[in-house]
Structures are given as structure tokens and as C-alpha cells.
N, C-alpha and C positions, 0 to 999 in steps of 0.2 A: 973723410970730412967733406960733407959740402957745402956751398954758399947761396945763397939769393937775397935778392930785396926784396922789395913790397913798397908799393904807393898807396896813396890817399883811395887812388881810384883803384887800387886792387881790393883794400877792404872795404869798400862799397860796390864792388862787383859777389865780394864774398854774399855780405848781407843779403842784397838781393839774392844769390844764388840759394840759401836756408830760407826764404821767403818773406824778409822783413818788410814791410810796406806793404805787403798785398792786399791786407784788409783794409787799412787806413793809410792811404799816401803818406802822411802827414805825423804819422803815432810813434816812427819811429826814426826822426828825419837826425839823432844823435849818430846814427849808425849807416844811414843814407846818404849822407850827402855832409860836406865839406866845410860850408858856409851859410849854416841857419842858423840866424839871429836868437844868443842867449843860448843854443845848443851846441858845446865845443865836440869837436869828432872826437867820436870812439871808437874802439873797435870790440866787434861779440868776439865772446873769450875765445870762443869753438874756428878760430879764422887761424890761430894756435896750431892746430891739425895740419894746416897747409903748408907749414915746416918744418914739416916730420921727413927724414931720409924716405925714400925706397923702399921696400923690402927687397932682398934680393929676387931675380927673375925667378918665380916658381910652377913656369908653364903656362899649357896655354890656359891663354883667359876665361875660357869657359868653364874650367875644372877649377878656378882660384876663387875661394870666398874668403872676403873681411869680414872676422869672425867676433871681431870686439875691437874698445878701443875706449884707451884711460888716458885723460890728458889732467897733467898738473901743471898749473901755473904758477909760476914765480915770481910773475909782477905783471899784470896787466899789457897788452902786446900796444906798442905804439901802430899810431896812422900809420905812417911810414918808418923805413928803417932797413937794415941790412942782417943778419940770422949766418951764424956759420952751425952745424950740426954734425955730429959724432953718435954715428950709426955701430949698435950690436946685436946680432941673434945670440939673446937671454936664454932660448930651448926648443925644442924640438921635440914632440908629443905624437905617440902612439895612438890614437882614436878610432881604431881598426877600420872602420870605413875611410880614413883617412888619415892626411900626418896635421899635424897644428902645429903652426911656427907662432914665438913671439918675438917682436922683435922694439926692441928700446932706442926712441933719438933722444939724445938730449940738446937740449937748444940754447943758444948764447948768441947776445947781439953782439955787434960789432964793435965793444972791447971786452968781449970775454965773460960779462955777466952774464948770470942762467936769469933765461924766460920763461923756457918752459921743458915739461918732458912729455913726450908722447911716448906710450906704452901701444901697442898693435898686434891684435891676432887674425893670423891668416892660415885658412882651411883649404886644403890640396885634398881637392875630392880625386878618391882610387888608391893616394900613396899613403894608406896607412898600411898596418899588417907586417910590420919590422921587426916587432919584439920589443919595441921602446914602454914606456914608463906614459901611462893616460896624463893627462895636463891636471892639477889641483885645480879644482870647484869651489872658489868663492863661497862661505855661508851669507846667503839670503835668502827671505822669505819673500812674498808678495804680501804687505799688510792684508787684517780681516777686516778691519776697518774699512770705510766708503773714502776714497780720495778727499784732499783738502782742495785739490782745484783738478778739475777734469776742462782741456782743453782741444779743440779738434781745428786741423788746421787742411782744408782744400786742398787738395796738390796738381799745381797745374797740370796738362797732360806735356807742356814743353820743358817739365820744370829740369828733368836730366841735362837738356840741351844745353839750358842756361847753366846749370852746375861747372857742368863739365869746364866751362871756361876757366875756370879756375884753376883747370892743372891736371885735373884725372881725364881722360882722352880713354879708359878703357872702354874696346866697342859694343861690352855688354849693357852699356846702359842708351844706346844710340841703335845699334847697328841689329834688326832680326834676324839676321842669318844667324849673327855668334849667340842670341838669345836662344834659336832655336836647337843650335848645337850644346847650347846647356840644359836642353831642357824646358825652357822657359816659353809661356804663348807669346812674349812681346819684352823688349827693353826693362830692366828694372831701376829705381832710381837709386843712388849713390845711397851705399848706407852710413857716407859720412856728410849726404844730403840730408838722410834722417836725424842724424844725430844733433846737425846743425839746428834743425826745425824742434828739437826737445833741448838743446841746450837753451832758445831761445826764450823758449817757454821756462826754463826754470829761472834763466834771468829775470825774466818779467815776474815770476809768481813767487818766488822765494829770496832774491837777490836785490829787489827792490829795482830794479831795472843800472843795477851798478858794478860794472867788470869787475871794481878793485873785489868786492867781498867772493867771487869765487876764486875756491881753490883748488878742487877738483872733480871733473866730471867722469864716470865711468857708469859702462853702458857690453852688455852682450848683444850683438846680431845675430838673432835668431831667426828671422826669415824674412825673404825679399820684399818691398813694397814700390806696388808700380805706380808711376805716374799714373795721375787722374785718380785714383783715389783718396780716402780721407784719414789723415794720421791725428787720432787722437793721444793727447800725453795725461798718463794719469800721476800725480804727485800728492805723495803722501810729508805733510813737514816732519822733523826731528829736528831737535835742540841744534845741535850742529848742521845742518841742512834739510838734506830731504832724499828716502826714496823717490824712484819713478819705472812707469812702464810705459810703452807706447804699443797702442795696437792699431792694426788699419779697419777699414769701412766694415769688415765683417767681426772683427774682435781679434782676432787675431795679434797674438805677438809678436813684433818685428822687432823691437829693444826691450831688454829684460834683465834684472837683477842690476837696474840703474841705481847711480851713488850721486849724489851732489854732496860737495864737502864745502862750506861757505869758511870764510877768514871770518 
């Protein structure tokens, strides 16, 4: 098990960290800032993520990719507060080119009520090829229909930096050496950066811009997006929520087979 808090100014470090404000100072100051007149703090659901256990150590960070990530909420996360968390490796996947862990926190504030659960998968590029059992595939489709709201969102070129403050300190999204030991031409941004930037978006476009109605987000990382480019979210509604996709500047998918599940 483990413990942490959170302050006012931690979920307003998150917010900025997913990009809130950057278009309009001003558009999103419920989740900005502390003490605006008629706007009581909130916190975006996806801030939830940030008290998710560890995965256990699975090597070096160059060969470790967050491969997905399903967070269900139990009750909207307070400004502040205290989170104790009870961490399990759910399974262990075969993907020949690699192994796939997933691994389940569950989250309860400080008397024991659940807030949330984070669901997490993590890809160890080289250690597949065990003889284990491939990971079950979600059915989804990508709708044929045109999006109900297509939205694109700038990504600073510092926007990893400021992420990072938040807690993931991994050097792959900072450091070009470890970039270039993966492989990679330069830094990639947090792909629970990305997810923050599409969780935002479904709040505002399907959620009516109000924590309480989501209830769970899930999402596949299917490939890296670097700062300074442009993340567009494509959202399709349904009765109970909404598909989504997110792709970067060239089309490409970086989040796929997304689920919004609304209260």
C-alpha cells in the first residue's frame, strides 16, 4: 500500500501540465486557479491517474512503453486530500516482440472510501517470446461516420518539462540521450500527457465541462507524440458517452480504441 496527498496547487499544476488555459487564460479558470469569483475548484477527472501505484521496476526506461490506461472514477477527486492505494499485477502477456504487464491500483481516500481505479498497461520491448498467453483485444471499431466534434490542440515544445512536474521524472521525455537509446530523434511527451489533453476534451465536448458525469475513461497508446506538435481528438457521441481517437499533426494515431463512459 501506499500514501500521498495532494493540494489545491497540485491539481492546478496538473491542469496546466494537460494544457488547460493555454488557449484562453480565462476558459478554464474552474480547474486553474483557486479563488475565481462564482468558479468553485475543481479538479479534471484524468488528475485521478496521479494516484495510481508504480508499476513494478520493469527495466531500463528506454525499452518500457505505457501501453494503455483505464481510469474509473468513483466520485469526483477533491482539490485536496490524502489517497492510500493497493497495487496488483492482474497479468502478464506474451506479444512476441515483447511481454505486456497490466497492472490495477485501487484508490481510497483517507477513511477507506474508493475514488478511483486505475487500470495500466506496460510494454517491455525484447521480453516477450516466453510461451505465455497474447493479452485479450478489446472490440472496437473506429466509427464510419465523420466525428461529432473534431478538436486540435498545440503542444508546446516545453510542454513534457512542465508535465513532468507532476511526478513522472522518466528521462525519456526530457533527457536525448535516453531518447536516443530508444530509438527516438528527440524527447516524447507523456502519454499520460496525451491522455490528459483528450480527457479534457471529452469533458468539455461531451461531459458538459462537469467531473461528476464522468465515469470512465479508457484509451490505447499506440504511438509516441512529441512536443511541438498538434494533437488532434476526434469524438464520436453515444447514448452513454462517446468514442474517441486522437491523432498527431500528420494523422497519425497516438490514442485508439478510446471509451468515455459518462454517469
Amino acid at each position: 500500500m501506499t500514501e500521498r496527498g495532494w493540494t489545491a496547487s497540485d491539481a492546478i499544476l496538473y491542469a496546466l501540465g494537460v494544457g488547460a488555459g493555454q488557449t484562453d487564460p480565462t476558459d478554464e479558470l474552474r480547474f486553474t486557479t483557486e479563488n475565481s469569483a462564482g468558479r468553485p475548484h475543481a479538479v479534471l477527472p484524468t488528475f485521478a491517474t496521479l494516484l495510481a501505484a508504480d508499476p513494478p521496476y520493469l527495466g531500463e526506461p528506454a525499452a518500457v512503453r505505457h501501453a494503455g490506461e483505464t481510469l474509473t472514477l468513483h466520485r469526483p477527486i477533491p482539490p485536496a486530500g490524502r489517497a492510500r492505494t493497493t497495487a496488483t499485477v492482474t497479468g502478464v502477456y506474451d506479444q512476441t516482440s515483447g511481454a505486456l504487464l497490466h497492472h490495477r491500483s485501487e484508490i481510497h481516500d483517507a477513511d477507506g472510501d474508493p475514488l478511483a481505479t486505475v487500470e495500466r498497461a506496460m510494454f517491455v520491448i525484447g521480453a516477450g517470446g516466453f510461451g505465455g498467453h497474447r493479452a485479450p483485444v478489446a472490440d472496437w471499431k473506429r466509427p464510419t461516420e465523420h466525428p461529432d466534434h473534431t478538436v486540435s490542440h498545440p503542444i508546446r515544445p516545453d510542454q513534457a518539462l512542465l508535465y513532468r512536474l507532476n511526478g513522472d521524472r522518466n528521462p525519456l521525455h526530457s533527457d536525448p540521450a535516453v531518447a536516443a537509446r530508444a530509438g527516438l530523434p528527440r524527447p516524447v511527451l507523456h502519454g499520460l500527457c496525451t491522455y490528459g489533453f483528450a480527457g479534457r476534451t471529452l469533458l468539455h465536448t461531451v461531459a458538459g465541462g462537469d467531473p461528476e458525469r464522468v465515469r470512465r475513461i479508457s484509451a490505447r497508446f499506440s504511438a509516441p507524440l512529441f512536443p511541438g506538435d498538434t494533437l488532434t481528438v476526434l469524438v464520436w457521441r453515444r447514448p452513454a458517452g462517446a468514442l474517441f481517437q486522437a491523432v498527431d499533426g500528420r494523422g497519425r494515431p497516438v490514442l485508439d480504441r478510446g471509451v468515455l463512459d459518462l454517469r
